[in-house]
KOLPAGU-671567 format. One record per residue: residue number from 1; x negated, y negated, z negated of N, C-alpha, C in turn. Coordinates in Angstrom, 2 decimals, decimal comma. Layout:
<pts>
> padren/n.u/n.v/n.w/ca.u/ca.v/ca.w/c.u/c.v/c.w
> NUM/X/Y/Z/X/Y/Z/X/Y/Z
...
</pts>
This chain:
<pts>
> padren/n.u/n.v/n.w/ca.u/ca.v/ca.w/c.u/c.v/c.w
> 1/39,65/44,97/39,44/39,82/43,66/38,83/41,14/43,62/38,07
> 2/41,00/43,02/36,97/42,26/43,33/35,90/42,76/41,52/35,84
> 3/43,78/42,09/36,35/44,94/40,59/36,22/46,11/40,64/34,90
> 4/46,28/39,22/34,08/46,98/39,24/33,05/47,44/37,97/32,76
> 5/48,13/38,20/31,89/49,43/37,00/31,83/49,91/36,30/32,81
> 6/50,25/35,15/33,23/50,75/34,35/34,52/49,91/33,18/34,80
> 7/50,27/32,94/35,95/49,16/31,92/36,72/50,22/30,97/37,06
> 8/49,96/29,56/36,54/50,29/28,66/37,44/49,69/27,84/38,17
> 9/50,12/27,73/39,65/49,04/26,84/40,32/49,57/25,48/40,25
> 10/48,22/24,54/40,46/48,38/23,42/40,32/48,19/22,92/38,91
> 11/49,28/22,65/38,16/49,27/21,81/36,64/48,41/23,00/35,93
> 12/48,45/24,08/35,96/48,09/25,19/35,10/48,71/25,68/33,68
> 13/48,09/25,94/32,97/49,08/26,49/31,85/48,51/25,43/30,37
> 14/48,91/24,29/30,51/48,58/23,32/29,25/48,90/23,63/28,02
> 15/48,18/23,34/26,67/48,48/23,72/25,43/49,07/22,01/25,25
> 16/49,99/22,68/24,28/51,00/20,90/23,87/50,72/20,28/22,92
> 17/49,90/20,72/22,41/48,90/20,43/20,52/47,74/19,66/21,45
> 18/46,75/20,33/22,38/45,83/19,63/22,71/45,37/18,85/23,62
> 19/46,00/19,88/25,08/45,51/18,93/26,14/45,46/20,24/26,95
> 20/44,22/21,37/26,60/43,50/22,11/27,03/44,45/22,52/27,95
> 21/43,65/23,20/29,43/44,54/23,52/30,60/43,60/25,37/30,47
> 22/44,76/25,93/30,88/44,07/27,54/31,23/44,40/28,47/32,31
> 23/43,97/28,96/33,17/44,13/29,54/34,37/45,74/30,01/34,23
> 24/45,03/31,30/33,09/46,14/32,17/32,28/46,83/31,50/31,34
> 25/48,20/32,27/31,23/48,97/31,96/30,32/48,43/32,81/28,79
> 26/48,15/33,64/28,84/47,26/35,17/28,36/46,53/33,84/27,49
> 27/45,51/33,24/28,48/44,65/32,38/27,89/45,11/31,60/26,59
> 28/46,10/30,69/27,29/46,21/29,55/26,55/47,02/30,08/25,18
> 29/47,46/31,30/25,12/48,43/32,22/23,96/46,91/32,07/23,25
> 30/46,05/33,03/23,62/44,60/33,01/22,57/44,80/32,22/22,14
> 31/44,26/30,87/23,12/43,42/29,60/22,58/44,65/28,99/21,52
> 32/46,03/28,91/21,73/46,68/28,70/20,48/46,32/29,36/19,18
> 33/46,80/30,71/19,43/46,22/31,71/17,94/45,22/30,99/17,30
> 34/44,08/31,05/17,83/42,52/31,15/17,39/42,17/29,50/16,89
> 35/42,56/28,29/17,81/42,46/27,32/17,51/43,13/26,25/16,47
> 36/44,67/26,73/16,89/45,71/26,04/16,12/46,59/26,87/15,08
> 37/46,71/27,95/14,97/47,24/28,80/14,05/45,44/29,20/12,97
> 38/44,32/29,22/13,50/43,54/29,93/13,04/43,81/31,54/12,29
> 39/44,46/32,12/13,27/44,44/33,67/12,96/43,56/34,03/13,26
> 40/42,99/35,01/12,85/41,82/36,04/13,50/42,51/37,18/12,61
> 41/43,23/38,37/13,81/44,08/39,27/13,35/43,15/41,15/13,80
> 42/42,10/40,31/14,52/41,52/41,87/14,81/39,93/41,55/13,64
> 43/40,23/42,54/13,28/39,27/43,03/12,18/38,09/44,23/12,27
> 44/36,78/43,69/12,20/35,78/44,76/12,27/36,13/45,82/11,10
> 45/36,22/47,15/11,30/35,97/48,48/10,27/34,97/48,11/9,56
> 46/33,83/47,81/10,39/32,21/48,24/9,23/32,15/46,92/8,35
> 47/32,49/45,68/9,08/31,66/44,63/8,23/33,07/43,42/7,72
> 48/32,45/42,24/7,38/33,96/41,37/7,39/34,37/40,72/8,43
> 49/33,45/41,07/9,69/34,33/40,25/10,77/35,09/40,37/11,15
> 50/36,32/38,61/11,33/37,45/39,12/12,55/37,41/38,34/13,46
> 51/38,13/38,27/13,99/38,65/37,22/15,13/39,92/37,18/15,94
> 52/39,89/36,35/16,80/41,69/36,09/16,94/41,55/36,74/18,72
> 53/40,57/37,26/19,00/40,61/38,00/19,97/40,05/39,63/20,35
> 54/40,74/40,21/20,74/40,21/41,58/20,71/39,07/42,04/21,60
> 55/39,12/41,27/22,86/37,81/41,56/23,45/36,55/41,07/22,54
> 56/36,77/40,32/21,76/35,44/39,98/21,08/35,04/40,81/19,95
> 57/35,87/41,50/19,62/35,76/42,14/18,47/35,16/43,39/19,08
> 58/35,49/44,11/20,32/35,12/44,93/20,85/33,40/44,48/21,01
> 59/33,36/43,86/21,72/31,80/42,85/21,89/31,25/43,09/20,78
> 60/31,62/42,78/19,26/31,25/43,00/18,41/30,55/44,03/17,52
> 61/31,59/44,86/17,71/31,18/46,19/17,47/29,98/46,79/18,20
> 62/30,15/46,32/19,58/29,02/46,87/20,63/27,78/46,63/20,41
> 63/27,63/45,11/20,23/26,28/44,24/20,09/25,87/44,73/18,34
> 64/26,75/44,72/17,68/26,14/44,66/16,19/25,75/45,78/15,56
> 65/26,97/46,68/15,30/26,93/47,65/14,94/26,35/49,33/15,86
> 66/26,55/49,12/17,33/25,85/50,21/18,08/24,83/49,73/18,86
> 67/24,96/48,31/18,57/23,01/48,13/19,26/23,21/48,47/20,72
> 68/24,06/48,02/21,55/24,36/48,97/23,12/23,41/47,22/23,46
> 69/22,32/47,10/24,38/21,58/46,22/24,89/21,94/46,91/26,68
> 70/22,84/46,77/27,17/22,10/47,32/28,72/21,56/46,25/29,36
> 71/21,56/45,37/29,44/20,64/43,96/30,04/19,32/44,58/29,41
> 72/17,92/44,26/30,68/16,80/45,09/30,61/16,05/43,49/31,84
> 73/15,20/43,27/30,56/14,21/42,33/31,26/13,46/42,72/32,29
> 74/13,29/42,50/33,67/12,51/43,00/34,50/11,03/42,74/34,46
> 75/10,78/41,82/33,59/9,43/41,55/33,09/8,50/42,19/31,93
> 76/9,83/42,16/30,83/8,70/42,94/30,21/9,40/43,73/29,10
> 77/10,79/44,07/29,38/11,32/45,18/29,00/11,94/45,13/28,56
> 78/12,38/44,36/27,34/13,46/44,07/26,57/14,88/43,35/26,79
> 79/15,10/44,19/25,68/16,80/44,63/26,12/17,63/43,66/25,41
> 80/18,70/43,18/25,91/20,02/42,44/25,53/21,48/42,44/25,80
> 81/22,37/42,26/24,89/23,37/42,85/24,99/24,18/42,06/26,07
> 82/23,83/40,91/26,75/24,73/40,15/28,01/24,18/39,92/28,59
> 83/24,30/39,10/29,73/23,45/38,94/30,89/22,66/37,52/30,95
> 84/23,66/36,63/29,93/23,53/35,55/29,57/22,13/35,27/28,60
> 85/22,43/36,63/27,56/20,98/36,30/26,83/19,58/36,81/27,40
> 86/19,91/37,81/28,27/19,09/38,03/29,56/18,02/36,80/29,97
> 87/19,46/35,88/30,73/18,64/34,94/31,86/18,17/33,74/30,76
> 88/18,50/34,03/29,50/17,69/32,61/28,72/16,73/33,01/27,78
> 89/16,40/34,12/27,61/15,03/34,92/27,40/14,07/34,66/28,87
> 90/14,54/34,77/30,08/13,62/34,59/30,79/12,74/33,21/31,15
> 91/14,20/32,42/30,97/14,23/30,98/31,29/13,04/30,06/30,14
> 92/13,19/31,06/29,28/12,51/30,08/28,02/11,06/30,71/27,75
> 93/11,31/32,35/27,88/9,89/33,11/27,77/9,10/33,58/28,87
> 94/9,30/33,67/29,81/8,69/33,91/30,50/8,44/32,44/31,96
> 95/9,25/31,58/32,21/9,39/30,93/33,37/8,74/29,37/31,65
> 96/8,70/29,59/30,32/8,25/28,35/29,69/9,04/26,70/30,03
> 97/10,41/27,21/30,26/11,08/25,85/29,86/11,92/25,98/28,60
> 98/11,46/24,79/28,49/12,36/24,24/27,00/12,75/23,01/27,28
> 99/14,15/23,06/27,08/15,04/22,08/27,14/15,13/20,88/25,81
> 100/15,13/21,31/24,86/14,75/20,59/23,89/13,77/20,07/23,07
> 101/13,59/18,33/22,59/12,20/18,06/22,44/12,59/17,41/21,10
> 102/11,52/17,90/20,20/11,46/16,73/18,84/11,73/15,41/18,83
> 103/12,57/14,60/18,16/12,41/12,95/18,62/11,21/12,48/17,37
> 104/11,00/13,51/16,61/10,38/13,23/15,43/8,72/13,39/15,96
> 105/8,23/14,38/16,33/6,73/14,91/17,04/6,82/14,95/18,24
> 106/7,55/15,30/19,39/7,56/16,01/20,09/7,56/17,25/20,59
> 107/7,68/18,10/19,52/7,38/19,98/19,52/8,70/19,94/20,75
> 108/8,65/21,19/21,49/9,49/21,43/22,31/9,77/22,84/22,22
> 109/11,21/22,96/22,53/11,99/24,52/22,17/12,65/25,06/22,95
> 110/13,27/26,12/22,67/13,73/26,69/24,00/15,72/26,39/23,28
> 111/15,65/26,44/22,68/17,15/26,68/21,89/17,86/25,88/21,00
> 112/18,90/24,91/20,90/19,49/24,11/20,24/19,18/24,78/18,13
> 113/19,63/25,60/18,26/19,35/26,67/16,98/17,58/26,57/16,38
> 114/16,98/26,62/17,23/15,27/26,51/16,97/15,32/25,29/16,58
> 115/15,71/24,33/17,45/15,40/23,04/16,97/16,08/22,52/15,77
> 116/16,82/22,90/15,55/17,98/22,55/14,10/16,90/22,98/12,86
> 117/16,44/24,52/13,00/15,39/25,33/12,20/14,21/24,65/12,02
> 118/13,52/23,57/13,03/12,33/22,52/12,95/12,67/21,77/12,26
> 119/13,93/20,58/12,71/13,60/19,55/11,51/14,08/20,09/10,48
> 120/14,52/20,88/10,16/15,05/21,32/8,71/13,37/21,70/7,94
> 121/12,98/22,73/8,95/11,49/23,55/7,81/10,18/22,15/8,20
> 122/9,85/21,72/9,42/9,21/21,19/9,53/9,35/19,39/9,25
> 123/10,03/19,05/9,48/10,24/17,29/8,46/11,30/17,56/7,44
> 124/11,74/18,53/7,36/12,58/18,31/5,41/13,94/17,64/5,80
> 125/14,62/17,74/6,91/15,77/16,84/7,19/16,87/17,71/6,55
> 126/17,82/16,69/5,95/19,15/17,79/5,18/20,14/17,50/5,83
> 127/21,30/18,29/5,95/22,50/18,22/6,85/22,93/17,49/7,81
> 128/22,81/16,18/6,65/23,91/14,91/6,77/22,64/13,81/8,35
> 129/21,37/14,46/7,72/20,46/13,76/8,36/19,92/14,50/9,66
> 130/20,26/15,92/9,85/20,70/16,21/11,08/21,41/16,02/12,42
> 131/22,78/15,50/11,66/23,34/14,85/12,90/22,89/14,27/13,58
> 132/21,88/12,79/13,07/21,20/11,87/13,63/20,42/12,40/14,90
> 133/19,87/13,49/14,63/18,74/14,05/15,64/18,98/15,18/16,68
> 134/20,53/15,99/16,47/20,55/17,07/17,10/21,70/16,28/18,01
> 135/21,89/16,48/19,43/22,37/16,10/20,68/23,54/17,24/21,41
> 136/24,14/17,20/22,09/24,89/18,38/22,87/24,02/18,55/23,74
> 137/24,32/19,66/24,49/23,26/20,37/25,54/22,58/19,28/26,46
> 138/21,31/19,50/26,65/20,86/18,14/28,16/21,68/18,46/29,10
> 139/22,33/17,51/29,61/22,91/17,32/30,95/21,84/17,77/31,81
> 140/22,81/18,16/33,07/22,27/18,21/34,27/20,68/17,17/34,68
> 141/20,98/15,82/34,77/20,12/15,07/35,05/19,39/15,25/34,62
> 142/19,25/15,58/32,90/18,21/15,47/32,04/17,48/16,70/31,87
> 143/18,32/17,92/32,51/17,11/18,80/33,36/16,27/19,10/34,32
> 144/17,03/17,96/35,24/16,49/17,87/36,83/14,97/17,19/36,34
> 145/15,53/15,96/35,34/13,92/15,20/35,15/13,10/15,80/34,12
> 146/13,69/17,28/33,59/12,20/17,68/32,85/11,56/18,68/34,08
> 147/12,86/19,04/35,06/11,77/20,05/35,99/10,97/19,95/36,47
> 148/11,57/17,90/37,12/10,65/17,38/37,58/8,98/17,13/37,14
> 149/9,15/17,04/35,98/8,03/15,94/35,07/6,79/17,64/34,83
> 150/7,84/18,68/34,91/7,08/20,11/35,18/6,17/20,43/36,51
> 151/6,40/19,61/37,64/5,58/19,63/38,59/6,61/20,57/39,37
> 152/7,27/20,53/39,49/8,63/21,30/40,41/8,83/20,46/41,42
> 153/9,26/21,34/42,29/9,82/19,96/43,38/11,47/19,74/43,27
> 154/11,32/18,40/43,64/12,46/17,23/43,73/14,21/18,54/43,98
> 155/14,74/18,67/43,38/15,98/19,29/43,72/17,12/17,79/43,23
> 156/17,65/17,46/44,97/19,27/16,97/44,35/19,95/17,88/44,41
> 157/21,16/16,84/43,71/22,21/17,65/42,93/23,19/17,89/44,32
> 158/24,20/19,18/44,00/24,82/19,24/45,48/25,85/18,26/45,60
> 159/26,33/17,85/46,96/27,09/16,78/46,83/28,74/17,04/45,89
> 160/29,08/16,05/45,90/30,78/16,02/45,01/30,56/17,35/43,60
> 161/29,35/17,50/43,09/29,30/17,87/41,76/29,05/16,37/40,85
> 162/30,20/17,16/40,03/30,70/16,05/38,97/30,48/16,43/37,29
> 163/29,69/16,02/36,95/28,92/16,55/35,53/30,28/16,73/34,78
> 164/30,46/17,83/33,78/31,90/17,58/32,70/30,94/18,54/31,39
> 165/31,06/17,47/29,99/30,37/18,39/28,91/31,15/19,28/29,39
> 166/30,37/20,84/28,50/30,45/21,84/27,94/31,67/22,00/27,64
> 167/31,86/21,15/26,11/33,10/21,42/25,62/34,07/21,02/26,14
> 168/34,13/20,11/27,00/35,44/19,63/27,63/35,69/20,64/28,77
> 169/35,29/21,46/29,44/35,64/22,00/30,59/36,44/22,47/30,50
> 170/37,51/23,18/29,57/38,75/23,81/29,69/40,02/22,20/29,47
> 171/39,69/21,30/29,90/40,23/20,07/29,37/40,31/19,43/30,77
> 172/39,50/19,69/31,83/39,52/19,78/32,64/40,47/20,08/34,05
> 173/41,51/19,23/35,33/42,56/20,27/35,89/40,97/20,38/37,12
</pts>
């Protein structure tokens, strides 16, 4: 296990521009660069990507340019480069949930991205008229009640879990 920059416990390591709190000090150096300076100082060889972090660029290279997939569907074979796109290939193709629903038809999708790609090809919606219809991720609740409405049984939530968007979680002590 690889340990880096400094840890403070308690307050943690706050950025003074935003708010954001980070384990690491390591961290919150990135999240300056990348957010508030907008550097991106590591640079792909093959293509024009950069970014303001080097593990990603490494990632980059891996996933894009050498095609390295070791994530291996136990179902039906196919390969992905994290573990993450793994368990939401399964979640969506094989186990058939979709989290997201048309407010326009009802079509239902597996992926924020799919659904953006519907109302755009399928009702003709342009940018500005996107916003109106595309949402941040369903909350918790609002997955519990599609599992439900799936014929799943009843799961509560565990006790003293406290919903926090997505994006706020590094905002978070």
């Amino acid at each position: 296990m690889r340990h880096q920059g400094v840890r403070v416990q308690g307050q943690g390591n706050r950025c003074d521009l935003c708010g954001s709190v980070f384990t690491w000090k390591l961290d919150l150096d990135r999240h300056k660069l990348a957010v508030h300076q907008k550097a991106k100082p590591f640079e792909c060889k093959v293509c024009d990507f950069s970014t303001a972090d080097s593990r990603r660029l490494k990632k980059h290279v891996a996933v894009v340019h050498e095609n390295v997939r070791p994530h291996i569907c136990d179902v039906c074979g196919k390969a992905f480069p994290d573990i993450h796109r793994l368990s939401f290939h399964k979640k969506g193709v094989h186990m058939g949930v979709k989290d997201y629903t048309c407010k326009l038809c009802g079509h239902q999708l597996t992926k924020k991205s799919y659904m953006r790609s519907h109302y755009v090809k399928v009702h003709n919606l342009s940018t500005d008229e996107l916003k109106n219809y595309l949402k941040d991720r369903p909350t918790y609740l609002e997955k519990l009640q599609a599992s439900n409405k799936q014929g799943e049984e009843q799961i509560d939530p565990p006790e003293g879990v406290v919903e926090v968007p997505w994006h706020k979680f590094n905002q978070v002590l």
